[in-house]
C-alpha positions in Angstrom: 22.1 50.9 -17.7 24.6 51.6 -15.2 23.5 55.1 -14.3 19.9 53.6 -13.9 21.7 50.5 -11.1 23.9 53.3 -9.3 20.4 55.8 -8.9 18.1 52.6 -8.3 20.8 51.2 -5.7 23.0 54.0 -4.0 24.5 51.9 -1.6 25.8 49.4 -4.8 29.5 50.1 -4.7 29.6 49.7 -0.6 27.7 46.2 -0.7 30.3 44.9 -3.7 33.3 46.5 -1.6 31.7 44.3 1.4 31.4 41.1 -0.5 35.1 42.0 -1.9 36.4 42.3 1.7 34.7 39.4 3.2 35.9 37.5 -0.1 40.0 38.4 1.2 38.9 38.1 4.7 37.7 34.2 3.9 41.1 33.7 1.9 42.9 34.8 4.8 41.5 32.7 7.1 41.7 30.2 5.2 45.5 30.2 4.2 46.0 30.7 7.9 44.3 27.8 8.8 45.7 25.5 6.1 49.5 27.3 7.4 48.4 25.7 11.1 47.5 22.7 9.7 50.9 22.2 7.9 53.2 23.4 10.8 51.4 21.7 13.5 52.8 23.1 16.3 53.1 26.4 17.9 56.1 27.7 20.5 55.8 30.0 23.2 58.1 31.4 25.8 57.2 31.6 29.2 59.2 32.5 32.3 59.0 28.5 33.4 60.2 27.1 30.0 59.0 26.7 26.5 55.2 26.1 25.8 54.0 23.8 22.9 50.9 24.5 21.5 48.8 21.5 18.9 47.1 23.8 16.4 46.2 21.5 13.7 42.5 21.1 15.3 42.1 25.3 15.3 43.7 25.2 11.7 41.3 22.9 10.6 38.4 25.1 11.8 40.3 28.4 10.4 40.4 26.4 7.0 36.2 25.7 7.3 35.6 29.1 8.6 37.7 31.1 5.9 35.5 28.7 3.4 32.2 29.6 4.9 33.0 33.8 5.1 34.5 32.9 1.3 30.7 32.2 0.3 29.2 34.5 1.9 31.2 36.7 0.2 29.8 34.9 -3.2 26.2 35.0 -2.3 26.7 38.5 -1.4 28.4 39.3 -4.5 25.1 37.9 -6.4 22.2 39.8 -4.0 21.1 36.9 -2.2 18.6 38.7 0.1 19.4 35.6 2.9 23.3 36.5 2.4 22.9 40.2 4.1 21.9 38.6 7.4 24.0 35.7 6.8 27.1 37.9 6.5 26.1 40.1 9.5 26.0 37.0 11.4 29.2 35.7 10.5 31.1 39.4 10.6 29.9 39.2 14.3 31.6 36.2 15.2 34.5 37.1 13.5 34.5 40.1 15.0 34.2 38.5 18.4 37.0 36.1 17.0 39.4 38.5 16.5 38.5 40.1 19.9 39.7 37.3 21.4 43.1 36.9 19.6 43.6 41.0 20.5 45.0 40.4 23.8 47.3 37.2 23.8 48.4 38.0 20.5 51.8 39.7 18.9 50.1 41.0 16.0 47.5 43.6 17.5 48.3 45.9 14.3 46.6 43.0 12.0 44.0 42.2 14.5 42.9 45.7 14.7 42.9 45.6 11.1 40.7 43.0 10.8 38.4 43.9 13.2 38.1 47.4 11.4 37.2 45.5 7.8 35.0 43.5 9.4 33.1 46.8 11.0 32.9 48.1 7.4 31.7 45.2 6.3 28.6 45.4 8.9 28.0 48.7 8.2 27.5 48.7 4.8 25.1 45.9 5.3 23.2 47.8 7.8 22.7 50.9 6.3 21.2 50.2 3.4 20.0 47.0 1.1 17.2 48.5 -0.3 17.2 48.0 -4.5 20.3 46.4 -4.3 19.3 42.8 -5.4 16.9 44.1 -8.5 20.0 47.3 -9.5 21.5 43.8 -11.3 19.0 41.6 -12.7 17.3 44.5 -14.9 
């Protein structure tokens, strides 16, 4: 039964490795979100003093955001047809997310990371979809 999923959908193991990453991507921005949530405040140094920043507010929306890519993840995991564009979607904006943390943050390493994941992610959904919903309910 196996062979017959991996010859019926070819693109199988890249769609489960998507829904795996987008799974630890939505952990991760959770966990950051519920980390700026619980330290409240964020410090910067400037050449005119020391900046304060509020990030509660942002962490609240990391925590949402990491819950939202966690089920896409899930309904991607299961073949959800509406959970291909779904994801695609939401890879975009994280993409454009990310983007916009590259230049003002210290951590361009990670952020390049992530944006990477996230454009494997999109590719495996674009390439191909076709069989992969029915490769599992045979």
């Amino acid at each position: 039964m196996a062979t017959r999923a991996a010859t019926k959908a070819p693109m199988s193991g890249w769609i489960m490795f998507a829904s795996i990453v987008m799974l630890t991507v939505g952990f991760i921005d959770f966990f950051e979100g519920l980390i700026a949530v619980i330290r409240k405040e964020y410090y910067a140094l400037s050449a005119q003093g020391i900046i304060v920043f509020n990030v509660s507010t942002w962490g609240w929306l990391m925590i949402i955001w990491g819950i939202l890519l966690i089920l896409a993840g899930l309904a991607l995991w299961n073949g959800a047809g509406w959970a291909r564009w779904f994801t695609i979607v939401v890879v975009v904006i994280n993409i454009l997310g990310q983007l916009s943390f590259l230049g003002s943050s210290n951590y361009v390493i990670w952020t390049l990371t992530a944006i990477t994941l996230n454009i494997i992610v999109l590719y495996a959904l674009t390439v191909r979809w076709a069989g992969y919903p029915d490769a599992y309910q045979d």
